[in-house]
C-alpha positions as CSV (number, residue, x, y, z in Angstrom):
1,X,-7.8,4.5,15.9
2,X,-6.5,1.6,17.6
3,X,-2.9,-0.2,15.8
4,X,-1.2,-3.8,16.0
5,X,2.5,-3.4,15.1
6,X,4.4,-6.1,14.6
7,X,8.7,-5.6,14.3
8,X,10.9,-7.6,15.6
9,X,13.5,-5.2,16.2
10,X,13.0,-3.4,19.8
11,X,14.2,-0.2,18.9
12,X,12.4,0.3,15.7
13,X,9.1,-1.8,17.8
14,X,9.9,1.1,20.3
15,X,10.1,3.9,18.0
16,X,6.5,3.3,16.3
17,X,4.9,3.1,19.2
18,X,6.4,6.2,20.6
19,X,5.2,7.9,17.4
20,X,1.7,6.0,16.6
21,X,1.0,7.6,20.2
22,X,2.1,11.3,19.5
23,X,-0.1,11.6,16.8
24,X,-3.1,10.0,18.5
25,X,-3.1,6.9,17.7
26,X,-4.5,3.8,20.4
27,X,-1.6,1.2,20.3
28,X,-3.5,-2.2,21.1
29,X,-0.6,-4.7,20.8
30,X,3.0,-4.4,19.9
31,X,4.7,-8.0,19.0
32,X,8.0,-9.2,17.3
33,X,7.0,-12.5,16.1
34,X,4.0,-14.9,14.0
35,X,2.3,-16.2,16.2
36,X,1.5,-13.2,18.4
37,X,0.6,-11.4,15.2
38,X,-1.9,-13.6,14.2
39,X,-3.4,-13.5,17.7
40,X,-3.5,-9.9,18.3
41,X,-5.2,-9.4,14.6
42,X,-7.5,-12.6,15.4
43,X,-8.4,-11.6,18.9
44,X,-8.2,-7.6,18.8
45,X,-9.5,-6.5,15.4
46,X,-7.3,-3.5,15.4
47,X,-8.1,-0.5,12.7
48,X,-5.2,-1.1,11.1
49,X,-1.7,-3.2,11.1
50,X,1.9,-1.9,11.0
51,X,3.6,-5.2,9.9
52,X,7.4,-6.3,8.7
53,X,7.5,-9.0,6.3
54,X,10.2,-10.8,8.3
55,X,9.4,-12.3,11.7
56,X,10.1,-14.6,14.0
57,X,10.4,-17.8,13.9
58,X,10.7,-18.1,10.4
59,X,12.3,-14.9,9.1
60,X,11.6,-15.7,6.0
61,X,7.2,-14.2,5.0
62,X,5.6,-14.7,8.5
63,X,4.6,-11.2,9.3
64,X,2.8,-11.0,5.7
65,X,1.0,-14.8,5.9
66,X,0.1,-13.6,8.8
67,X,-1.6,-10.6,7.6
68,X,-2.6,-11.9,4.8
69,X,-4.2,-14.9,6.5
70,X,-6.6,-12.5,9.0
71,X,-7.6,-10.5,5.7
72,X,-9.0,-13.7,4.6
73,X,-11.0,-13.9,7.8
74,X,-11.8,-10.2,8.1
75,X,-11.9,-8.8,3.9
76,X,-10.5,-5.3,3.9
77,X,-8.4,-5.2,7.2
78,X,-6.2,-2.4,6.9
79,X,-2.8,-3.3,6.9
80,X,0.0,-1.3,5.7
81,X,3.6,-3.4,5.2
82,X,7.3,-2.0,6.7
83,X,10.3,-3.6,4.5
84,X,13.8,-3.1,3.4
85,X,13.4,-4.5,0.1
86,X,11.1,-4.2,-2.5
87,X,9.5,-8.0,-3.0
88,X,7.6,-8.4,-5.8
89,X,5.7,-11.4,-5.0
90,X,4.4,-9.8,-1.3
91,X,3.1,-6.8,-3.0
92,X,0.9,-9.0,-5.9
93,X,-0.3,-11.1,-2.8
94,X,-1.2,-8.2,-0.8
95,X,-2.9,-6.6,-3.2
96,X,-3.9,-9.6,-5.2
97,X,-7.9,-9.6,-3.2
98,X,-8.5,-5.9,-4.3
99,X,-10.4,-4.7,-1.4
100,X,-8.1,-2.1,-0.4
101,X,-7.1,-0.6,2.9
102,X,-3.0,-2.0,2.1
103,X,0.5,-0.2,1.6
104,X,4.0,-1.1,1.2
105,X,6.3,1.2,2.3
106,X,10.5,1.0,2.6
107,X,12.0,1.3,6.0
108,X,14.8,3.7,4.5
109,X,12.4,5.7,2.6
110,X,10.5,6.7,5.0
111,X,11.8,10.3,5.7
112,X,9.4,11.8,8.3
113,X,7.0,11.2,10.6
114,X,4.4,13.1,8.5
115,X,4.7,11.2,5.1
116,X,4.3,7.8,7.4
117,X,1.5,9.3,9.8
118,X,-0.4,9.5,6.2
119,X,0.4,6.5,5.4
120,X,-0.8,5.0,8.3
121,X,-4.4,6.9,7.8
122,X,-4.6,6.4,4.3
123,X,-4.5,2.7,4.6
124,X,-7.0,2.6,7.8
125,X,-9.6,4.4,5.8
126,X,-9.6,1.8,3.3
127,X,-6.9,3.8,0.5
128,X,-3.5,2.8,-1.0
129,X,-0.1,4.1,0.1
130,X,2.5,2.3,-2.1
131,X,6.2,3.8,-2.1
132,X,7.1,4.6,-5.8
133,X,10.5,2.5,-6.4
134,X,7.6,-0.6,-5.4
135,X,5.1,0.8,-8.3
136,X,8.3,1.3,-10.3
137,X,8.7,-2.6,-10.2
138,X,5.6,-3.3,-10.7
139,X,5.6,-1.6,-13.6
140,X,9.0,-3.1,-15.0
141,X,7.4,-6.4,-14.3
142,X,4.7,-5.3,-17.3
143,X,6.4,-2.3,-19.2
144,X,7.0,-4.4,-22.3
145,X,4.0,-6.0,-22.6
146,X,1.3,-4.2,-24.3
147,X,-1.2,-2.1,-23.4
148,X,1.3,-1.0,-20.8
149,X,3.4,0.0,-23.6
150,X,0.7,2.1,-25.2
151,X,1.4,4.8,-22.3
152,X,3.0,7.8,-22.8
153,X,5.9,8.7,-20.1
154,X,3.7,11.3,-19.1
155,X,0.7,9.1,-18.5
156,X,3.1,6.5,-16.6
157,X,4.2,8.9,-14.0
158,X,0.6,9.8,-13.4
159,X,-0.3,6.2,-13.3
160,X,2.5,6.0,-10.8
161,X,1.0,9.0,-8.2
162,X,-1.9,7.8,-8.9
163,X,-0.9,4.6,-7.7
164,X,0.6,6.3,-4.6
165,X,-2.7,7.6,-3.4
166,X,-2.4,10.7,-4.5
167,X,-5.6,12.8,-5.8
168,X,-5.5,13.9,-9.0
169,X,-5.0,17.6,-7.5
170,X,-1.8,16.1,-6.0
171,X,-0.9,14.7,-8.9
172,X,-1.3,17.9,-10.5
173,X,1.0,20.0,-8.2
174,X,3.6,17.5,-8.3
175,X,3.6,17.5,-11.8
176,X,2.9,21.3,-12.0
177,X,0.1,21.2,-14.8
178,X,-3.6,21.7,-14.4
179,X,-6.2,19.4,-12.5
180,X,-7.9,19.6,-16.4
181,X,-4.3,17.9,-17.4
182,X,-4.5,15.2,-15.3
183,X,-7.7,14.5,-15.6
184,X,-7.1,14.1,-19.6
185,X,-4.2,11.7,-19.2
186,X,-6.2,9.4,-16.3
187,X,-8.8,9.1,-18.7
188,X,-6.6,8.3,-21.6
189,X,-4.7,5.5,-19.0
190,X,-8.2,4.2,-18.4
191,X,-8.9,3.8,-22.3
192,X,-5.4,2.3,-23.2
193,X,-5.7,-0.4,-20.3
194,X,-9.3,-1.4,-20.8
195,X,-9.9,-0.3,-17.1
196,X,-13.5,1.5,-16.6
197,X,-12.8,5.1,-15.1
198,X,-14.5,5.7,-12.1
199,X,-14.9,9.1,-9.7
200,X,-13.4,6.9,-6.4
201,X,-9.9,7.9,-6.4
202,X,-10.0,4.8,-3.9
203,X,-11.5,2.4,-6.9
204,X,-9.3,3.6,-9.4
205,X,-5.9,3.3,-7.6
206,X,-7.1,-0.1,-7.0
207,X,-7.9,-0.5,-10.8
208,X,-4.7,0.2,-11.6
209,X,-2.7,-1.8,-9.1
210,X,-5.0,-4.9,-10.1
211,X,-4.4,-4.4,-13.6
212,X,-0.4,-4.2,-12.8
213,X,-0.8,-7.6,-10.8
214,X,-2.1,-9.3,-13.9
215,X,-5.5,-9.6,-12.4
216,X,-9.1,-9.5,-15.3
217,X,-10.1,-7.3,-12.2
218,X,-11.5,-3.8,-13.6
């Protein structure tokens, strides 16, 4: 599986290679700015991208316009996004097309090389891997606005796993209740938010995350 990373910081750039590479991973370019992004995503057509928001020159979106700018050319590249804040506005733009294959993970949550390893797969193969304090603003943004308030707390941390990636066996040993259980509250989350419910995990997280970006999507 073959990776473009793009960090401006060497010994975090450094670090992911070293790691992408233990675990099998092809590295086929490793840049710290724009305009080297956009050229290795243009000119390699990598499985998947490992990008920071900030980079060079501007510091300010570049690595996601970037990324976002060679999904419009190629719908459903894979890219999965490294930041130290949660922004709001990059994660509705990211996932704003609803073709899947994204994530937005925090630098300082990420607490093993296992947990980002899955990260990294999930996303190539076309899933979701969202950390949970960027649902948890997502769901701020809406949680007084009905249906959202129609959900039980129960149903809104299932919505939030489910949002993660996680499948609904997951979700049911995290929560420690029955697959049945989860199953029940998914398909009450799906009636209370006018979203169809669907057997692709992939689809629904996807519902979901639409529906929390204000999108008609369904």
């Amino acid at each position: 599986m073959r990776v473009v990373i793009a960090e401006d910081l060497f010994l975090l750039r450094d670090g992911l290679v070293r790691m992408l590479e233990a675990f099998g991973f092809e590295i086929a370019a490793a840049v710290d700015n724009g305009p080297e992004l956009s050229r290795a995503l243009k000119d390699l057509e990598p499985d998947v991208a490992v990008v920071d928001v900030r980079l060079p020159p501007s510091f300010s979106d570049e690595g996601l316009q970037c990324a976002l700018e060679a999904r419009a050319e190629r719908p459903g590249l894979p890219v999965l996004v490294l930041s130290q804040h949660v922004e709001q506005l990059y994660a509705r733009e990211l996932l704003a097309d609803g073709t899947g294959g994204v994530g937005y993970l925090l630098k300082d949550r990420v607490f093993d090389a296992d947990q980002f390893i899955d990260a990294v797969r999930r996303v190539a193969e076309g899933g979701t891997a969202m950390d949970p304090q960027v649902i948890q603003q997502l769901l701020s943004r809406r949680s007084q606005e009905a249906p959202m308030a129609k959900l039980t707390g129960r149903e809104r941390e299932v919505m939030e796993l489910m949002a993660q990636g996680r499948s609904n066996a997951a979700i049911a040993t995290q929560l420690v209740v029955t697959e049945r259980a989860v199953a029940k509250h998914t398909s009450n989350i799906f009636g209370k938010l006018g979203l169809p419910p669907s057997d692709d995990d992939n689809r629904r997280v996807l519902a979901v995350l639409a529906y929390l970006d204000g999108s008609d999507r369904g």
